[in-house]
N, C-alpha and C positions, 0 to 999 in steps of 0.2 A: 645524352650526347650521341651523336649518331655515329654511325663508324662509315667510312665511302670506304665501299670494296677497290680494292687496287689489282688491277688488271696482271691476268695469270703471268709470273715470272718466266716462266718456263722457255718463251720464244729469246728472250734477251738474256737469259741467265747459261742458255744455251747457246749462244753466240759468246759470249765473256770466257766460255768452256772451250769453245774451237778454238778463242785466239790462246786462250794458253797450249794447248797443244801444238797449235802452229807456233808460238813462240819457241815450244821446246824441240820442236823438229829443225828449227832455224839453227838453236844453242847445237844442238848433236851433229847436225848432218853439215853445215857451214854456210847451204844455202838451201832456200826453198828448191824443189823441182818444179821444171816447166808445168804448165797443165797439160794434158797431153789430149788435145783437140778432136783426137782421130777415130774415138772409142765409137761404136757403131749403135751398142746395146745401152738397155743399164739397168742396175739391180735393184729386184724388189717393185718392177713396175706393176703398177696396182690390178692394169689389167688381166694382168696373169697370174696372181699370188690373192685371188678372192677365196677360191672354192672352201667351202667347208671351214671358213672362219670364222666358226661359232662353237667352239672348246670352249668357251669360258674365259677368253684371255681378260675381258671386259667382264665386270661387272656390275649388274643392276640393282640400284637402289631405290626404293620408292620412300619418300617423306610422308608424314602422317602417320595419327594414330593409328589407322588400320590400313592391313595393306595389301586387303582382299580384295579391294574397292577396282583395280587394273581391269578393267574392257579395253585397253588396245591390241589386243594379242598381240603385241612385239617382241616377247620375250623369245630367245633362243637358249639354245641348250649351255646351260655351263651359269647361269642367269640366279643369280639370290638376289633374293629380298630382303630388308630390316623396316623397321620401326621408324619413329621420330629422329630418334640418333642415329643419323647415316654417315655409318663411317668408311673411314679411307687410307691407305698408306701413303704418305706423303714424302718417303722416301724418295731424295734426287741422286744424281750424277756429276760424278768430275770427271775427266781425262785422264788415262791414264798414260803411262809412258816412265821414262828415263827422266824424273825433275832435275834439271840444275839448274832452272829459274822459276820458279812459285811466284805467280802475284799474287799478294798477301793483301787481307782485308776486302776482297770481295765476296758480296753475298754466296750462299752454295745456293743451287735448287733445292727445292723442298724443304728449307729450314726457316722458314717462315712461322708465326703463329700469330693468332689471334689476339690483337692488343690487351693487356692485361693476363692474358692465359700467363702461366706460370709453369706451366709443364715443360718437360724438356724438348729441344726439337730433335726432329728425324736427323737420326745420320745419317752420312751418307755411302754411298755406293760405288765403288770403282766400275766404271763401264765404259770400255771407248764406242764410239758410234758412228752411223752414216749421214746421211740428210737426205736432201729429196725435196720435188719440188710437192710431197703429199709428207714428209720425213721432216724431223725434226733428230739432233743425237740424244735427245731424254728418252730412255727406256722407262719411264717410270708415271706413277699416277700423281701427279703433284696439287697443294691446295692451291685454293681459290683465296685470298687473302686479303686482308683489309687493314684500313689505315686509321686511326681515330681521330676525330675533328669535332668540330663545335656548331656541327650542325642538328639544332633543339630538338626543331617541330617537322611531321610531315609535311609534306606541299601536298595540302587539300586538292587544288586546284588538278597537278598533276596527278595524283591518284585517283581523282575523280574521270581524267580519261583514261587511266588504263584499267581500270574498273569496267570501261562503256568497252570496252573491249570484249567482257565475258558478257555473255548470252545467258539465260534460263536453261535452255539444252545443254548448257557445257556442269551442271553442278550435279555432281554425282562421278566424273568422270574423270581419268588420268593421263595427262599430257606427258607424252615420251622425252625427252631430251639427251643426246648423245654430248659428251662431256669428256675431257682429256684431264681433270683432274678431282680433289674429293672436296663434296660440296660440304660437311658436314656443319660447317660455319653457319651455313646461310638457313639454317633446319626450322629456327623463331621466326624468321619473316614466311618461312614457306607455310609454318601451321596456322599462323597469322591469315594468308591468303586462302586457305582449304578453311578456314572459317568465317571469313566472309563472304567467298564464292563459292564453296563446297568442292572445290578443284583441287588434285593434289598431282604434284609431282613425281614421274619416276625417272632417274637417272640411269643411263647405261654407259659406264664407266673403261674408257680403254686407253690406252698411252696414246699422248700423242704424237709418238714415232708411227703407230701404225694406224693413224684415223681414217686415211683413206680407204685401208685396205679393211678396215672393221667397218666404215660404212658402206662399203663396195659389198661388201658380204650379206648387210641387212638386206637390204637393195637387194640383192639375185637372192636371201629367202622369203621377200614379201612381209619382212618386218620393219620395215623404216622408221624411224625415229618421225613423230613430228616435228621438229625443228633440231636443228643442227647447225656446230660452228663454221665459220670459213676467218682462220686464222690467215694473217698475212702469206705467210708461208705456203699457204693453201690456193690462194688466190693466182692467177684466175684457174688452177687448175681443175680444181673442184668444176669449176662451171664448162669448162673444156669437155672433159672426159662424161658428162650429163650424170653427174649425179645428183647437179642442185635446180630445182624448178626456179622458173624467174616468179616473179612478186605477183603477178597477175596470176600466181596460184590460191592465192588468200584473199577473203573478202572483207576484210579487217580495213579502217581507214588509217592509210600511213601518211595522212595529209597533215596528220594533228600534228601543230607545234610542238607537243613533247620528243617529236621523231627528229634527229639529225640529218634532215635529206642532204643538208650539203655535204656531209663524211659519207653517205648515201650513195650518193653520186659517184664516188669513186670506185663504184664495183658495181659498172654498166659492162655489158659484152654482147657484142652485138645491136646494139640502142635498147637492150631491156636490162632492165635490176633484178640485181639476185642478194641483195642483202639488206639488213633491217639492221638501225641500231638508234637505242635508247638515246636522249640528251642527257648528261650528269649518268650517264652507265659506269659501273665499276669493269665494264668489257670492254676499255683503252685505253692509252698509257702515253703518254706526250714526251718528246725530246727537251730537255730544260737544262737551264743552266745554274747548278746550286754556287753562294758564294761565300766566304766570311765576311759576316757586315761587322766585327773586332779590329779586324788588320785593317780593312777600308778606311775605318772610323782614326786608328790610330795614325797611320800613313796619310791621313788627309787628301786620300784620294775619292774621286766618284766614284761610285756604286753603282754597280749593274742594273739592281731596282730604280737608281734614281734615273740615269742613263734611259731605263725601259720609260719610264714615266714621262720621258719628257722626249720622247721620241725617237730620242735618240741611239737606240740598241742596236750593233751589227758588228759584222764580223770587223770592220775597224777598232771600231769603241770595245770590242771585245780583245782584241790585238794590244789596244793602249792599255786597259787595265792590267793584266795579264802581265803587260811590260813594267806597268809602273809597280805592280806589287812581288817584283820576282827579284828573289836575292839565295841563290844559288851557295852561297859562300856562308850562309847560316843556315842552310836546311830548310830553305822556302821557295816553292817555287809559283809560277805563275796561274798553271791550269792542271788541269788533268781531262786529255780526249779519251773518256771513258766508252763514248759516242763516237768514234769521229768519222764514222761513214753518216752522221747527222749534215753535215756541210756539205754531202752531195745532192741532198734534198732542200738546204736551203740557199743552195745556188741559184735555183729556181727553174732547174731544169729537171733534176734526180736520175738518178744513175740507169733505170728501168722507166719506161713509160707503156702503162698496162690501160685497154679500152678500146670497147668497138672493135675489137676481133682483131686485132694488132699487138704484140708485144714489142716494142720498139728500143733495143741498146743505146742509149744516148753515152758512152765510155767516151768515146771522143770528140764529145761537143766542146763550144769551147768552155760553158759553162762548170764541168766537172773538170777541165785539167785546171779553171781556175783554184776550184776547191782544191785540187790534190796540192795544187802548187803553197795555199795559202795554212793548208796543215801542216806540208812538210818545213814553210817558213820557218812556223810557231815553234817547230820541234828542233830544228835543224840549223834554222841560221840566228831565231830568237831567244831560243834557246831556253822555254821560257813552260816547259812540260818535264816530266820525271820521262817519259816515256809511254806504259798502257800497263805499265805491273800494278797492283795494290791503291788503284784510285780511290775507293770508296777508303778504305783506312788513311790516304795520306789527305783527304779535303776533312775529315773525321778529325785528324789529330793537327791540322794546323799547317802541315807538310806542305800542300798545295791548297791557295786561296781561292779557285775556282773548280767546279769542274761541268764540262759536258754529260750527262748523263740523262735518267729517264725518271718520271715525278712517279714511279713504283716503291723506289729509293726509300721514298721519304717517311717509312715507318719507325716511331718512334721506338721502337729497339732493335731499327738499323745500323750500321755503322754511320750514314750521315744524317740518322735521325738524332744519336747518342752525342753529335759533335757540342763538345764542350765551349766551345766560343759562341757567339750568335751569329744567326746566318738567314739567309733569304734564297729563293727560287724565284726565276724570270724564264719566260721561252727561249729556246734554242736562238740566238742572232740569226740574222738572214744578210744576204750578200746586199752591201749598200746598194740601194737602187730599187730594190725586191720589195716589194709591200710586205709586212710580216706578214707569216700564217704560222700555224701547230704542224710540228710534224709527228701526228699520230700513228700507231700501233696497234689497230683494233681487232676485237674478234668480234664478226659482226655473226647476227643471226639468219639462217637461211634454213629453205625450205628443200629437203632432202626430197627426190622423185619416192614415188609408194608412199608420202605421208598422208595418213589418212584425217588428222585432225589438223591439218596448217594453222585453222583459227586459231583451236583449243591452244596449240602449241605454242604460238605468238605472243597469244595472251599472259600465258602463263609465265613464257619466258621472260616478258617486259618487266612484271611484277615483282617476277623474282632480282631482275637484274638493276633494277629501280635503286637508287637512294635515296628516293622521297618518299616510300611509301610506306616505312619501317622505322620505329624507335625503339630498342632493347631499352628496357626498364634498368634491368643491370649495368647498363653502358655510363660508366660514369671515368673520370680519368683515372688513369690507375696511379696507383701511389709512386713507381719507379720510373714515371713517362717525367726526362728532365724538362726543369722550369723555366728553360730556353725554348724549351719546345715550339717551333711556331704556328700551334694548331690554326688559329685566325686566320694568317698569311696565306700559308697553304691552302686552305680552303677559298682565299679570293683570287690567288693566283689558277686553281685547278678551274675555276666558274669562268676566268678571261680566255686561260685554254681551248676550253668547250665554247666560246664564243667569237670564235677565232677561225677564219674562214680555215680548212685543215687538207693537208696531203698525206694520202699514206706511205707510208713504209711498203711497199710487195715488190723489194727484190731480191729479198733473202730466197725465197723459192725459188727465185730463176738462175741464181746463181748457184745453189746445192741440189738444182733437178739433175739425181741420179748416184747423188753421195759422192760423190768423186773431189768434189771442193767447197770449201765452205765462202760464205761471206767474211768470216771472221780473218781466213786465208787470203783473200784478196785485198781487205785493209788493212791486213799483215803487211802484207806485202808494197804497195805503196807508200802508206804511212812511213816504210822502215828506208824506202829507197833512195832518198834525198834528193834535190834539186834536178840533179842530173841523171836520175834514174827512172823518174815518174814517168817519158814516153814509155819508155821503152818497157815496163812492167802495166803499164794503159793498152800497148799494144796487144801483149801476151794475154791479159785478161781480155780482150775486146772478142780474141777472137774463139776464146775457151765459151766466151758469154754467147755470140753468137751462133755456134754449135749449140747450146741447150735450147735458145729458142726454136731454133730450125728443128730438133728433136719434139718440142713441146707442141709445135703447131704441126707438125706432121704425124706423132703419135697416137695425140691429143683430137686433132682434129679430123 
């Protein structure tokens, strides 16, 4: 049975972590503070915080049995090596503070494992943190994690071009990859690949709070990674500040149908590309909407799947279900916006418009004050949401029949993988009128300036990043994976995802360039305002938002 890697939790688990600290700054203090627009500097910019960031904060790991085999001189000081079993602390982060509201039942960082693993997971770590438009608040290495499914066989087809990928000159030799959490998972498909192409991987390990500044570091010692992430968060800064070559650095064909050019596309700067990503990649994570298809079924109501299936799926039909299954008065309620800066993206405008050397605030189109207007309904006048505390345990236990959320969720000993009723996943709704698309979260692959193997490095990373090219012998269901589970589903719903024209998610960066405010803070913040409050909190954030662009393109550029 084959496992699809589910896309690093760390950028969304981290946002779930700001809004609880903004929730408890709200409970303590009685009201959010202004943003304060005026700040001139801001902390931690990468351009100045490089020198000599090669202590070891990061470190390197090479896959394979030997691990002598490294010609890319990339290593810097502070830099270990292991064996086959590359390991990692997967140790994450919560907020700290003053609790007198805890939302209960949402995933932590880092406590993920490997489907079937029985060990116990990392705990975790009190740390409060900044952001940044190169910043994320994880101070920690976090895994790389997978999901199980029922998919058999490799796709011949597909492995066969990323196979046409590696060369004759490339076997014998070690492709770098700079990584923000621990790959140890993925170590069978890697020895897999170093034995059919005699390529093996080494990883250079660093938080990815501080990615920029640890790649900013390779970079000025002339040890560059060949290929490297550019996480939403990242975007477009990474490319701003020149640290990532455009695509016509690689002589690799990115024409082949296995490549997502259209999720491609979406990380042009200037009219060139600077990012590569895989089709069916375990490197992104879709906005989706999980449901109880129990309560639907009993209630005699339609179903979100049926709903999607018949065309019919939007934020209306989303609106009506929500109504029709919400009873308040029994401990039931309609949804849970687990997501809900999701409906600023499927407005069909999104909150940030990133491209062609433009960052663009769309805050006061009319498109996002529809979204603010149509969340704060749901919460405020339909009454028809718990609020943003403990979503995954309340659609988990029956509490809330729906929820907004992210298709990472869905590991079966998750809290909404563990749900004891039967249940389904459909894409995020889009605003009636809007063609649907996916509103994707990716971390795509790009080519860091000083890489010396782009090919090797592409190559490698495709293979690695692949779920068609790998079948664990071991993988079979584990005995504690419940028998609702809907592995089938899931796996046809994630293939319509990926087939699904897609938008990304990159405003999280533009809104925490500099640490001062998070995303989590500004959907705080409007989500909680009500009807009457949305200008005037659109206002305050429009123009907090346009001070970081004006910072990013004048920094930056």
């Amino acid at each position: 049975m084959k496992k699809v890697k589910r896309f690093d939790r760390v950028c969304s688990l981290a946002l779930v972590m700001l809004l609880v600290v903004a929730m408890l700054l709200t409970s303590a203090c009685g009201k959010k503070p202004e943003p304060d627009t005026s700040k001139p500097t801001l902390p931690g910019d990468v351009s100045t915080d490089v020198g000599g960031d090669t202590s070891g904060d990061a470190d390197d790991t090479t896959t394979g049995s030997d691990v002598s085999g490294d010609t890319t001189g990339s290593d810097v000081s502070g830099d270990t090596t292991t064996g086959s079993d590359v390991s990692g602390d997967a140790t994450g982060t919560t907020g700290s503070g003053n609790k007198t509201t805890k939302p209960s039942g949402t995933t932590k960082p880092g406590s993920s494992t490997k489907p079937g693993d029985k060990t116990t997971r990392p705990s975790n770590t009190t740390k409060p943190g900044g952001g940044g438009i190169l910043n994320t608040t994880s101070k920690t290495t976090t895994s790389k994690t997978t999901t199980s499914t029922t998919k058999k066989e490799v796709d011949q087809s597909v492995k066969s071009k990323i196979l046409s990928m590696f060369t004759p000159a490339m076997k014998g030799k070690t492709a770098t990859i700079l990584i923000h959490f621990d790959a140890s998972a993925e170590s069978g498909q890697l020895l897999q690949m170093q034995e059919e192409t005699g390529v093996k991987v080494k990883f250079q390990i660093c938080d990815l709070e501080d990615y920029g500044t640890r790649l900013s570091a390779l970079i000025n010692a002339s040890a560059s990674p060949d290929v490297c992430y550019m996480a939403g968060s990242h975007y477009p800064s990474l490319v701003i500040k020149g640290f990532i070559q455009d695509l016509s650095a690689t002589n690799q064909d990115l024409t082949m149908d296995i490549f997502d050019t259209q999720l491609m596309d979406n990380y042009v700067w200037n009219n060139k590309k600077y990012a590569v990503m895989l089709k069916n990649s375990g490197d992104a994570h879709f906005s989706v909407t999980f449901y109880n298809k129990t309560v639907f079924k009993r209630l005699g109501v339609t179903d979100p799947g049926t709903l999607w299936n018949q065309g019919k799926w939007n934020w209306d039909t989303f609106r009506d279900c929500a109504k029709a299954v919400n009873d308040p008065n029994n401990g039931v309620w309609g949804c849970e916006l687990y997501a809900s800066h999701t409906f600023l993206i499927t407005s069909g405008k999104g909150l940030i418009t990133v491209g062609n050397g433009e960052i663009i605030n769309n805050l006061d189109s009319q498109e996002i004050i529809d979204a603010w207007n149509f969340v704060n309904e749901l919460h405020h006048v339909d009454k028809v949401t718990t609020g943003l505390a403990g979503a995954e345990t309340n659609f988990s236990t029956g509490k809330s029949v729906m929820m907004v959320g992210e298709n990472w969720m869905t590991g079966y000993d998750d809290p909404v993988g563990q749900t004891k009723d039967d249940w389904g996943m459909v894409p995020a709704p889009c605003k009636p009128g809007v063609e649907p698309f996916a509103v994707a979260t990716p971390r795509a692959a790009c080519i860091p300036v000083g890489s010396r193997n782009p090919d090797l490095g592409l190559a490698a990373y495709m293979y690695w990043s692949s779920n068609d090219v790998y079948v664990d012998e071991d993988d079979e269901r584990p005995e504690d994976m419940p028998a609702n589970y809907p592995e089938e589903e899931l796996l046809a719903m994630r293939e319509t995802l990926w087939d699904m024209p897609k938008v990304i998610n990159c405003s999280q960066g533009i809104i925490e360039y500099g640490g001062e405010y998070s995303q989590w803070d500004f959907s705080f913040d409007v989500f909680q305002a009500g009807i009457s409050g949305i200008n005037t909190n659109i206002n305050k954030w429009k123009s907090a938002i346009d001070v970081n662009i004006k910072r990013i393109m004048t920094e930056f550029s």
